[in-house]
C-alpha positions as CSV (number, residue, x, y, z in Angstrom):
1,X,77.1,38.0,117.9
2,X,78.6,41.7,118.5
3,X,81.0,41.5,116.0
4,X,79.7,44.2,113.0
5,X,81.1,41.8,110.2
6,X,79.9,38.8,111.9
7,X,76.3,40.3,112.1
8,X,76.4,41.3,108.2
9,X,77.9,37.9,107.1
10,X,75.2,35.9,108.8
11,X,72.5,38.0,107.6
12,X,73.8,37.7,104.3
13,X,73.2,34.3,104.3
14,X,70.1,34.5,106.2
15,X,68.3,36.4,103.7
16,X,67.8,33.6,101.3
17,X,66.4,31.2,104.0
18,X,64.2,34.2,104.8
19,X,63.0,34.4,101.6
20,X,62.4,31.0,100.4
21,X,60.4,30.5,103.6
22,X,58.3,33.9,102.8
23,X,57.9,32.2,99.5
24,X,56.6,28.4,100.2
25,X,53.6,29.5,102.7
26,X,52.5,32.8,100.3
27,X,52.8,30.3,97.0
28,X,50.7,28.5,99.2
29,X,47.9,31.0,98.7
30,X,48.9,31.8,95.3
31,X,50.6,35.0,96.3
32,X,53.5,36.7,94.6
33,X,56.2,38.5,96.7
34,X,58.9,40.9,96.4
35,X,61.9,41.0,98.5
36,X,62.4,45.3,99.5
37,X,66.0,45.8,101.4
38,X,66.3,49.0,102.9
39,X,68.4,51.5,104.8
40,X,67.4,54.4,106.5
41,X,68.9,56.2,103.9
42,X,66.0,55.5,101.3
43,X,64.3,57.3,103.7
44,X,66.5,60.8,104.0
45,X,66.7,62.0,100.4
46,X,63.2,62.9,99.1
47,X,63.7,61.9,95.8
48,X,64.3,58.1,97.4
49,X,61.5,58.5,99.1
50,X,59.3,59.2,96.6
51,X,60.5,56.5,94.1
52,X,60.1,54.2,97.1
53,X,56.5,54.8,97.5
54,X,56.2,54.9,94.0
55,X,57.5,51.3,93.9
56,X,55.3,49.7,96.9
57,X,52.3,50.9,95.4
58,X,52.7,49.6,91.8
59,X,53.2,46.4,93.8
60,X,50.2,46.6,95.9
61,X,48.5,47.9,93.1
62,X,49.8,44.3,90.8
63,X,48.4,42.3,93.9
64,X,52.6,41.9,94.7
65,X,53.3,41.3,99.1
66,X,56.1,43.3,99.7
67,X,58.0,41.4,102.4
68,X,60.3,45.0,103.8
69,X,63.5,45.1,105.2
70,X,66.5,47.1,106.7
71,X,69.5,45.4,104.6
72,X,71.6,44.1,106.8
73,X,74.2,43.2,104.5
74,X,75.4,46.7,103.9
75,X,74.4,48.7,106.7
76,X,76.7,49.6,109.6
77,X,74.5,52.4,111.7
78,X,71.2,50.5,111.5
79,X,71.7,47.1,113.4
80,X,71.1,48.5,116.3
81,X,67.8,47.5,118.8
82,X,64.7,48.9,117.4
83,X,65.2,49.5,113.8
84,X,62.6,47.2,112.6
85,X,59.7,49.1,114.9
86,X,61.2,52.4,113.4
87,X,61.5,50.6,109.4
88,X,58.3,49.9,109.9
89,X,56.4,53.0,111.2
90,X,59.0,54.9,108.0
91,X,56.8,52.6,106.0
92,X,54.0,52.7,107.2
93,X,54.1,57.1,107.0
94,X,55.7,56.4,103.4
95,X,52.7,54.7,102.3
96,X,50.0,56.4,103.9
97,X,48.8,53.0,105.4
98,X,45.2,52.5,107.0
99,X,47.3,51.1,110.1
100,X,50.4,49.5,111.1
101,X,49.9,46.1,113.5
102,X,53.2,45.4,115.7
103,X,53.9,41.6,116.5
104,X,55.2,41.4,119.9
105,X,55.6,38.5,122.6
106,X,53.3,40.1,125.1
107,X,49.5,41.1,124.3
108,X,50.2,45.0,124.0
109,X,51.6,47.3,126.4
110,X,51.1,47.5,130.2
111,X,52.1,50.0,133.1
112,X,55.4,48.0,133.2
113,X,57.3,44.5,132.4
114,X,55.0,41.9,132.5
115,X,57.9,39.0,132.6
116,X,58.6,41.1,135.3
117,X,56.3,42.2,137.4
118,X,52.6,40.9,138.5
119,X,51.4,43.9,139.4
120,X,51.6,44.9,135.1
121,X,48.6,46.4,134.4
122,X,47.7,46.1,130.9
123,X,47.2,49.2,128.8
124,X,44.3,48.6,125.7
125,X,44.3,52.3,124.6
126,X,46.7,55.1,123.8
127,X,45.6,58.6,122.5
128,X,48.8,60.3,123.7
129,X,52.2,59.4,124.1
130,X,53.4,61.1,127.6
131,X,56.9,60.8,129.0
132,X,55.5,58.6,132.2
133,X,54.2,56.3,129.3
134,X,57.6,56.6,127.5
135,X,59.7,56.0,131.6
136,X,57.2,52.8,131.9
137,X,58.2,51.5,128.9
138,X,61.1,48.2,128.4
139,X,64.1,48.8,127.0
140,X,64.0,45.0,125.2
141,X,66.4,42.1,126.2
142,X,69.9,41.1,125.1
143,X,68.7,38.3,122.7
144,X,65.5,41.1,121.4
145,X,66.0,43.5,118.9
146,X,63.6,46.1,120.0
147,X,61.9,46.3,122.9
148,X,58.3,48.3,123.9
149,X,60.8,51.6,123.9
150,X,60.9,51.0,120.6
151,X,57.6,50.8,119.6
152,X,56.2,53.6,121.4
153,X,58.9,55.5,119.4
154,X,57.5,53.9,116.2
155,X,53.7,54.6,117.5
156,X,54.9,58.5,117.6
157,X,56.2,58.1,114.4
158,X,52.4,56.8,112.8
159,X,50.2,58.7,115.1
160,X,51.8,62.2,113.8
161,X,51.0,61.0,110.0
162,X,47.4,60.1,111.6
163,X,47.9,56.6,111.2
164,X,46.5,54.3,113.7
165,X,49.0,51.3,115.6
166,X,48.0,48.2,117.2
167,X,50.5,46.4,118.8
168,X,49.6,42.2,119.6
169,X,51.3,39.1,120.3
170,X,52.3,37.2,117.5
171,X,51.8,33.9,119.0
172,X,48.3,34.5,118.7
173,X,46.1,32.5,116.7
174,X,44.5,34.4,113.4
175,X,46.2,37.0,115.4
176,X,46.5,39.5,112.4
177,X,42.7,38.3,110.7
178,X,41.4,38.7,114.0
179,X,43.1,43.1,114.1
180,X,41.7,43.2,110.9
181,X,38.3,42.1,111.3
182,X,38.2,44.6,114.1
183,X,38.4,42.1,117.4
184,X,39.5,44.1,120.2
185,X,42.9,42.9,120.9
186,X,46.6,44.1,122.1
187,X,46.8,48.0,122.6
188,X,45.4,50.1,119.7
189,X,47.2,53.8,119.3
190,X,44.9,56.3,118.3
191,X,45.9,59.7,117.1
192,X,43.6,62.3,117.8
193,X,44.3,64.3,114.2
194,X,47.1,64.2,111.2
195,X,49.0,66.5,112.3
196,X,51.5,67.0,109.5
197,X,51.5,66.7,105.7
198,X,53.3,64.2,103.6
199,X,55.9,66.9,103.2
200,X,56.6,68.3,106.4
201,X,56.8,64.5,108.0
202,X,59.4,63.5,105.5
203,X,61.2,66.6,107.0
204,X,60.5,65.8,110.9
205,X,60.9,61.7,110.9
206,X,62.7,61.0,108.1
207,X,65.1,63.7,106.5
208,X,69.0,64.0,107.9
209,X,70.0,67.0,109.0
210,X,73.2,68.5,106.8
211,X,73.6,71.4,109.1
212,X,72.8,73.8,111.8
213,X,71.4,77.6,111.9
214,X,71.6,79.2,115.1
215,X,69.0,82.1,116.0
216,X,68.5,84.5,118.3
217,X,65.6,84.9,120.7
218,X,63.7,87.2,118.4
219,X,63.7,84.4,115.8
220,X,62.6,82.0,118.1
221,X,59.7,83.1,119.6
222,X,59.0,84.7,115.6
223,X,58.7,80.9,114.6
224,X,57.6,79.0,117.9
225,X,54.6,81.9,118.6
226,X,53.8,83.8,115.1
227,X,54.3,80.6,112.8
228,X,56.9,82.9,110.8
229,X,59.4,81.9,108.2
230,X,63.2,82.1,109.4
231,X,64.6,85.4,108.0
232,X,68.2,85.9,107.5
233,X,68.4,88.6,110.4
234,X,67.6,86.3,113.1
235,X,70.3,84.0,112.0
236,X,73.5,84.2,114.8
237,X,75.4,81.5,114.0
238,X,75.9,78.4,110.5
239,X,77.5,75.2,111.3
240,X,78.6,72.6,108.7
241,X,78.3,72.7,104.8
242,X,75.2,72.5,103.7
243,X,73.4,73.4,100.0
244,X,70.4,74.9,98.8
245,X,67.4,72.3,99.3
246,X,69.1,70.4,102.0
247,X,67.4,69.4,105.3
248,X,69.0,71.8,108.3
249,X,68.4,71.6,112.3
250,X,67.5,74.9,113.5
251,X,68.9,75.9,117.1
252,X,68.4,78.4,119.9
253,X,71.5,80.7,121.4
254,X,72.0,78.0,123.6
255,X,72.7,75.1,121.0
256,X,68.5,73.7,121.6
257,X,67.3,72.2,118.8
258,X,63.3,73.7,118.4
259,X,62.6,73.0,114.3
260,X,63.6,71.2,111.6
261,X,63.1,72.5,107.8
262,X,64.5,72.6,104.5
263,X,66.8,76.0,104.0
264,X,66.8,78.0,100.6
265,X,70.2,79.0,100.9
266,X,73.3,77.9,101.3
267,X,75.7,77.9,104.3
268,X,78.5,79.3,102.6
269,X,75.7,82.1,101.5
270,X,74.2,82.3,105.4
271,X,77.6,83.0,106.5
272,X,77.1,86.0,104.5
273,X,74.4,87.4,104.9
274,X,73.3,86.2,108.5
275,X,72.1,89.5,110.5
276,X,71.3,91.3,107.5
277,X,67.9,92.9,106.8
278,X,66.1,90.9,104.0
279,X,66.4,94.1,101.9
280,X,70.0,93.7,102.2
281,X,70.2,90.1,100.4
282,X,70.9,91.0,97.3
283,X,73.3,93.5,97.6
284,X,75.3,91.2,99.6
285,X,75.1,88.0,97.1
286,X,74.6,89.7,94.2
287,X,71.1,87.8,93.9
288,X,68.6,86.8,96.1
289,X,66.7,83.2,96.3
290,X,63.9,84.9,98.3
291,X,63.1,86.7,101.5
292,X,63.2,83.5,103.4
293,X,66.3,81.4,104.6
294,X,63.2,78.7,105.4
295,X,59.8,78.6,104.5
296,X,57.1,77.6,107.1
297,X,55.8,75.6,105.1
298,X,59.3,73.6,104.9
299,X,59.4,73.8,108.6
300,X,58.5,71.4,111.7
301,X,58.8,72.2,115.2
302,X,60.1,69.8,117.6
């Protein structure tokens, strides 16, 4: 079905088959579960996000399976292909996990469709994500939601938290015992290093964006090639309301996104005192929250 309400009705009622099948084969093994429905917006407001982990570990900690999910129900933006490889990696990052494992219908990712084409050539390891990997990979069919575009986006995701990804086939026998005993099997994604902080990946993967700074060239090459802080006289240009705290894209002359952080001002207060020396900042507002509009340490590049 296309229809939005059709697709929200259906997994309404879905959920509870879901669950009470989740629930016979875990009983099974004398395991408890708990039934997590989520949007992505558990993921954008740090406080959410927080409480969330706080929640899946007391579970993991009580011996509780988590059985995760995007909630269907209410969500409008998120059925759409691929949120489930995305959810997942979110998770995966939230938690800190020792690795993620992908199910899949094919045995990991090759050089193109496998279905497809013979000539597939399968791929066992990935240390970097290039865009020739990225062109190679399937966009998923009608019936799928999510295809290996998907998952490499999801692998990103993990390997910039320093979390490994395998991705298998499902229809695998002992499939996952066999990934967790260490079998070589499907492709294993293997970041080099963590690159960012709890912190700072919250702010690059899973924060929205409230608004937009625009800076001049000075500012840019100050943050892409010094690793400085954005100061209020590089600032050109605010768009959209935003507050103190909240999440903000920030933009070249030309509109180019470059970083992502989390601004100490306003925008009604940027539109104030953009351009001005940071000596100039309190005279303008009558107070001043600090030299910097955003910390580098509350700043990603993209």
């Amino acid at each position: 079905p296309r229809d939005i309400k059709v697709l929200q009705a259906a997994a309404a009622v879905g959920q509870t088959i879901l669950m009470n099948t989740y629930d016979t084969y875990f009983s099974a093994a004398h395991l408890t579960i708990a039934q997590i429905l989520l949007t992505h917006g558990a993921f954008f407001n740090r406080r959410r996000y927080l409480n969330l982990r706080n929640t899946l570990h007391t579970l993991l900690k009580a011996g509780v399976v988590p059985i995760v999910n995007e909630n269907d129900t209410v969500a409008v933006d998120e059925i759409k292909l691929g949120d489930n490889d995305n959810l997942s990696a979110l998770v995966a990052s939230n938690l800190e996990a020792d690795l993620l494992i992908i199910l899949s219908d094919v045995d990991g990712l090759y050089t193109a469709n496998p279905k497809r084409n013979e000539g597939a050539t399968f791929i066992s390891m990935v240390t970097e994500i290039t865009p020739e990997l990225e062109q190679s990979a399937d966009k998923g069919g009608k019936t799928g939601v999510g295809g290996m575009k998907t998952k490499l986006e999801a692998a990103k995701v993990v390997m910039k938290a320093g979390i490994p990804m395998v991705i298998v086939n499902g229809r695998q026998e002992n499939i996952l015992v066999r990934v967790i005993e260490g079998e070589p099997v499907g492709t294993l994604f293997l970041p080099a290093q963590k690159d960012l902080n709890g912190r700072r990946h919250w702010i690059r993967f899973s924060s929205s964006v409230k608004g937009m700074i625009a800076v001049d060239d000075g500012a840019k090459r100050a943050l892409l090639e010094n690793g400085s802080s954005l100061l209020a006289s590089g600032i050109i240009r605010v768009e959209k309301e935003f507050k103190s705290g909240d999440p903000v894209s920030i933009v070249d002359a030309k509109g180019a996104a470059f970083a992502k952080g989390i601004t100490n001002y306003s925008s009604r207060e940027l539109v104030q005192i953009k351009g001005a020396k940071s000596h100039e900042i309190k005279r303008i507002l009558g107070s001043k929250e600090g030299t910097e509009v955003v910390y580098r340490g509350n700043m990603v590049l993209l």
